[in-house]
N, C-alpha and C positions, 0 to 999 in steps of 0.2 A: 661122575661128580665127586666132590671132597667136600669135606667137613675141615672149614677151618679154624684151630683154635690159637689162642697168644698166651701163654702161661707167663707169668713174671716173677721173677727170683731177688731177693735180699742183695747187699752186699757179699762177697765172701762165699757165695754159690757158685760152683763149676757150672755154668748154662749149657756149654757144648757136651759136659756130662750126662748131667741130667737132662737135657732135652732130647739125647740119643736113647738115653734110657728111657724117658717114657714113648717114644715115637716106637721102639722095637718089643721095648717090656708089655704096651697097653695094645699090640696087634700079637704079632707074628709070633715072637720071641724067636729065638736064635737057631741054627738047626747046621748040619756038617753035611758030609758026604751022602750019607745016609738017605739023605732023599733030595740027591740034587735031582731025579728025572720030576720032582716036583717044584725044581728052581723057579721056572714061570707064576706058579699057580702062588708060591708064598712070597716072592713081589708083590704082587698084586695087593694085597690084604696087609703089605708092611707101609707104617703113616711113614712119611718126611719131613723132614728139620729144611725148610723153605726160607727160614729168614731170623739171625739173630743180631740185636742190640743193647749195645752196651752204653749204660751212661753214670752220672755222680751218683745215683739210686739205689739203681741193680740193672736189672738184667731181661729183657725179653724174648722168648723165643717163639715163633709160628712155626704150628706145625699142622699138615695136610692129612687126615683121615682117610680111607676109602671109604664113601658111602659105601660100599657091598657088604663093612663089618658088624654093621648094625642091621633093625630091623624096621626103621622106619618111622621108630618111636621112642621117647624121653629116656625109658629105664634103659634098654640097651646102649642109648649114647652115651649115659653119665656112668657106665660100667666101663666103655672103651676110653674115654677121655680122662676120665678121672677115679676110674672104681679103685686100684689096688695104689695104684700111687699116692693116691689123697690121703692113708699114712705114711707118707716119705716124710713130711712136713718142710718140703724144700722150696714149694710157692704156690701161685693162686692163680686158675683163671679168671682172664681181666675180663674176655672177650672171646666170642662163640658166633662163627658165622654160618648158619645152616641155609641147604637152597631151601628155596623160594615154597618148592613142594613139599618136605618133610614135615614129617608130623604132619600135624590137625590143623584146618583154619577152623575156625568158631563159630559155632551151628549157627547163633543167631546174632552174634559180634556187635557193633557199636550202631551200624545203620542199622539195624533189627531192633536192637532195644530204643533207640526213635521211634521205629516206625510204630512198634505195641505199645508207646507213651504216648502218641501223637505230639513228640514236641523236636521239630525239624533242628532247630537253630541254637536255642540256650544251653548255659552247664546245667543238665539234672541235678536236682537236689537229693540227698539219702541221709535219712536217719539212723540211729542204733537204738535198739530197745534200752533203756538205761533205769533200775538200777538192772546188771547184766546178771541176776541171777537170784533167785528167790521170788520173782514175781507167778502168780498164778496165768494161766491162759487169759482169765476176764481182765486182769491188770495188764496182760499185752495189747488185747481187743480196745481198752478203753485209751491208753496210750495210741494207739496207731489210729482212733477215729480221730484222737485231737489235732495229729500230725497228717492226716489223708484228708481234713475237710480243709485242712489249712493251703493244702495245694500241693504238698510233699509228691514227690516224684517216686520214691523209693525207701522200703525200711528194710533193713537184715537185723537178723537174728545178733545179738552178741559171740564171736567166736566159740568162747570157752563154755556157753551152755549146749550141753547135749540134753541127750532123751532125759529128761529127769521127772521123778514123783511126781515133783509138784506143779511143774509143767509139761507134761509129755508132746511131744513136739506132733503128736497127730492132732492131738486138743489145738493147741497151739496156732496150729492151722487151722483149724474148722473153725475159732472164737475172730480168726481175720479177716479169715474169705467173708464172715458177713459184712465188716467194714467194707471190703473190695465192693464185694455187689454194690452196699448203698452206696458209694461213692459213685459208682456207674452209674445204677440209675438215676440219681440227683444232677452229677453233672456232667455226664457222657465220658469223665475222664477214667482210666487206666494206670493203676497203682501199684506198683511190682515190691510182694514181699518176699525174700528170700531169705527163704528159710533153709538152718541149719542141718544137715546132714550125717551121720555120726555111726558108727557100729565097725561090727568086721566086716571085712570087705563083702562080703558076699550078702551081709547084712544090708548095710550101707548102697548095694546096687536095686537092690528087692525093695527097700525101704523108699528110693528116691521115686521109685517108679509109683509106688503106692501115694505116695506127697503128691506127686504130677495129677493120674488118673482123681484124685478128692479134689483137684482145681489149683494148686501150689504155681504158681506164674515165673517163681524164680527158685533158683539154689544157692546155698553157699558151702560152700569146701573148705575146707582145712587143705590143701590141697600136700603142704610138704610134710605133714606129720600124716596125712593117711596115704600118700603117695602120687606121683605123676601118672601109674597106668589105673588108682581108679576114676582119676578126671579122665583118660583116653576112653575109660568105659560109660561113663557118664554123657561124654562128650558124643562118640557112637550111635550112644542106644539112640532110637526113629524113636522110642516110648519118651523119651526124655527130651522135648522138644521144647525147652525151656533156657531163659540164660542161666550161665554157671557162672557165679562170682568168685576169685579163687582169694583167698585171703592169705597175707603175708607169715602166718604164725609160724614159729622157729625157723624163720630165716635168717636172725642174727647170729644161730648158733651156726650156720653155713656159709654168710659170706662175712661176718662180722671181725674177725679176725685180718689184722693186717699183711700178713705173710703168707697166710696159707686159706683154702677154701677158694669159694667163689666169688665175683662182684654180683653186688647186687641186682647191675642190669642185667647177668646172663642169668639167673634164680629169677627174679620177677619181671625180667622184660620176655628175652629166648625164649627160654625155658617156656614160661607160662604161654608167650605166643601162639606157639607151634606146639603146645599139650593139648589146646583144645579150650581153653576159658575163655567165655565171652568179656569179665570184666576183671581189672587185677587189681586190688587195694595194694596200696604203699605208702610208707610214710610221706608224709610233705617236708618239704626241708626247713620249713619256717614253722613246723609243729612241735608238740610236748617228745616227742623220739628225733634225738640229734642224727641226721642224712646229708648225705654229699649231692651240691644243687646239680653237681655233672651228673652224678650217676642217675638222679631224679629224672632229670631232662633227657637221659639217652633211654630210661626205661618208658617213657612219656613214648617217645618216638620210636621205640621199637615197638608198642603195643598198639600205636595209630592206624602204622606200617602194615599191619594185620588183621586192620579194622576190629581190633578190641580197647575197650572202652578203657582208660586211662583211671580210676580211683585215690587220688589225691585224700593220706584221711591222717587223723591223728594232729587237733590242734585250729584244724580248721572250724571259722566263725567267720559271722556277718560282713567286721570290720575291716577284714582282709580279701576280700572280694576284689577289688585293684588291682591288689597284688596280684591274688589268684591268675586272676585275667591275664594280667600282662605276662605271667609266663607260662601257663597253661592253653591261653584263647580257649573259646567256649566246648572244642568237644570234650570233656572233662564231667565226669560226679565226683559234685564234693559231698565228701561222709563225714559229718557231725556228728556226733553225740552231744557232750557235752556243750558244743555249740548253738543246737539244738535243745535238747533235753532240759538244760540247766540254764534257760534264759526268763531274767527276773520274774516275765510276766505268764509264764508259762510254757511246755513245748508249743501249741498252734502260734504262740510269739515267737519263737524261734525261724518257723519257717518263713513266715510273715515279713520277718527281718532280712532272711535272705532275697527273698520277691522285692522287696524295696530296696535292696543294695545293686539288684542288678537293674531296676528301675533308673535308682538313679546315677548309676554308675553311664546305662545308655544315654541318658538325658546330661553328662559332665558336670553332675553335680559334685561339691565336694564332702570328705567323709568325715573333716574336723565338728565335734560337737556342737561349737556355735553354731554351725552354718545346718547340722540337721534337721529337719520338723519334729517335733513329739511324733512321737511313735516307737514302733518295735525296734527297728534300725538302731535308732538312739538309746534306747533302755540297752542295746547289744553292747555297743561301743563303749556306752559309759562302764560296763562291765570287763568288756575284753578288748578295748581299747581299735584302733584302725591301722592299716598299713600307712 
């Protein structure tokens, strides 16, 4: 089997240079007489330059890996494809085509997290704790009962809070699990909080399992600032039987660049795929973070592909629900905050707004102000306007 990849080069880049160079530099490297009775054996583990194209742009080249040089798993791939090259600063991969079996599929992936919400059909809803930092555990407690009676699907943690004083993330969990219970027992429904994960690695493995074992329903990752193999170990552990959300944080400093680094479908679509995450946040392209609708749309479809749950976030509100729809269709959570959090009448208005947008989005209602009822909906729009 091969691992295929398409690197793309500027104007003014030798392709057939450089793409000889990393297909020999990123396997085999070069070797003489010395050990041709190992001629066979170091073919085998040298990639191939399969296909190049030239146009008014630049430049792309495909080139074929041996699966045999890796191990199976994220870090080793992105040391052979990219590790020492990725300071050449000569271009970027666009596209990464891995089989079907490498890596991880995702313990509990898109129809999992259905089936422990009980909700088969609609886009789940997902909140953020907001404000992201300085609130005590009761101020999260009291926050997440307004947003789980209201009918909220899901809340995470705000990325950038870790274990801290004033909220230490065991409290944290113990002050929501009670919202969770009551919501179960009051109306049979199923509230996934996913909560933030954090420490050295060896911390952070110890720590999730201790979150799980107190009743913790979800996780979230940092996943490219604490790394691909401690989601592979997360993903793993039988103790950890929980979804993983893996969040976007410092991916702009990895595919954001135009020349060099990675696209962002192969960082949060590939990559996250076959790492093992059940759900992957990403920008929305009509959100407050400017995003390419292609790349949106291929990283949409490569995480469906794998039955993980697509995370549209950043921007997203009531009034854009439509939209939402019409290029995401319903397997999709949308992650609010602000769209949530900061609606006129309240967070449980927030969610409320969303519930009535897909009401009446089913029912062909339209989303201009005249035409809406008083309610949540309308308080949202008149704030943040409609697609």
């Amino acid at each position: 089997m091969t691992i295929e990849v398409d690197y793309r080069f500027p104007l003014g880049v030798d392709v057939h240079k450089q793409a000889k160079m990393i297909a020999v530099g990123q396997t085999v490297g070069t070797w003489d007489g010395r050990f041709s009775h190992r001629e066979e054996s170091l073919r085998a583990h040298l990639a191939q330059v399969v296909n190049v194209v030239e146009d008014d742009t630049g430049s792309t080249a495909t080139i074929h890996f041996p699966e045999s040089n890796v191990e199976g798993d994220i870090a080793s791939l992105l040391t052979m494809i990219f590790g020492k090259y990725s300071m050449a600063g000569q271009g970027k991969i666009i596209d990464l085509r891995l089989p079907q079996h490498y890596g991880k599929e995702p313990t509990v992936g898109m129809s999992g997290i259905r089936e422990r919400l009980g909700v088969p059909h609609r886009p789940l809803i997902m909140a953020i704790f907001k404000p992201a930092l300085g609130l005590s555990p009761e101020d999260h407690a009291l926050i997440f009962s307004q947003v789980a009676h209201a009918g909220l699907d899901i809340i995470k943690d705000d990325e950038i809070l870790p274990n801290l004083d004033i909220a230490p993330t065991k409290k944290r969990l113990e002050a929501c699990l009670e919202v969770i219970h009551e919501v179960k027992a009051k109306t049979g429904r199923t509230v996934l909080y996913a909560v933030n994960v954090t420490g050295s690695a060896e911390d952070l493995i110890k720590n999730a399992r201790k979150l799980v074992w107190k009743g913790a329903n979800a996780l979230l990752l940092n996943v490219l600032t604490y790394g691909f193999s401690v989601l592979d170990t997360l993903a793993s552990d039988p103790e950890i039987n929980v979804p993983i959300f893996a969040h976007p944080a410092f991916a702009g400093a990895l595919c954001a660049a135009p020349h060099t680094g990675l696209a962002y479908s192969v960082v949060l679509g590939t990559l996250m795929a076959h790492g093992g995450a059940d759900a992957v946040l990403y920008p929305a392209h009509y959100g407050s973070l400017p995003f390419d609708p292609q790349e949106e749309a291929k990283i949409c479809q490569i995480l469906r592909q794998r039955n993980v749950f697509p995370v549209p976030s950043a921007g997203i509100h009531p009034g854009i629900l439509p939209q939402v729809i019409q290029d995401y269709g319903p397997d999709v959570i949308l992650n609010a905050g602000t769209g949530i959090m900061d609606h006129p009448e309240g967070p449980a208005a927030g969610v409320r707004a969303f519930f009535e947008a897909w009401e009446r989005l089913q029912g062909g209602g339209a989303f201009d102000l005249a035409s809406l009822p008083e309610g949540a909906l309308k308080r949202a729009v008149e704030k943040w306007g409609s697609a």
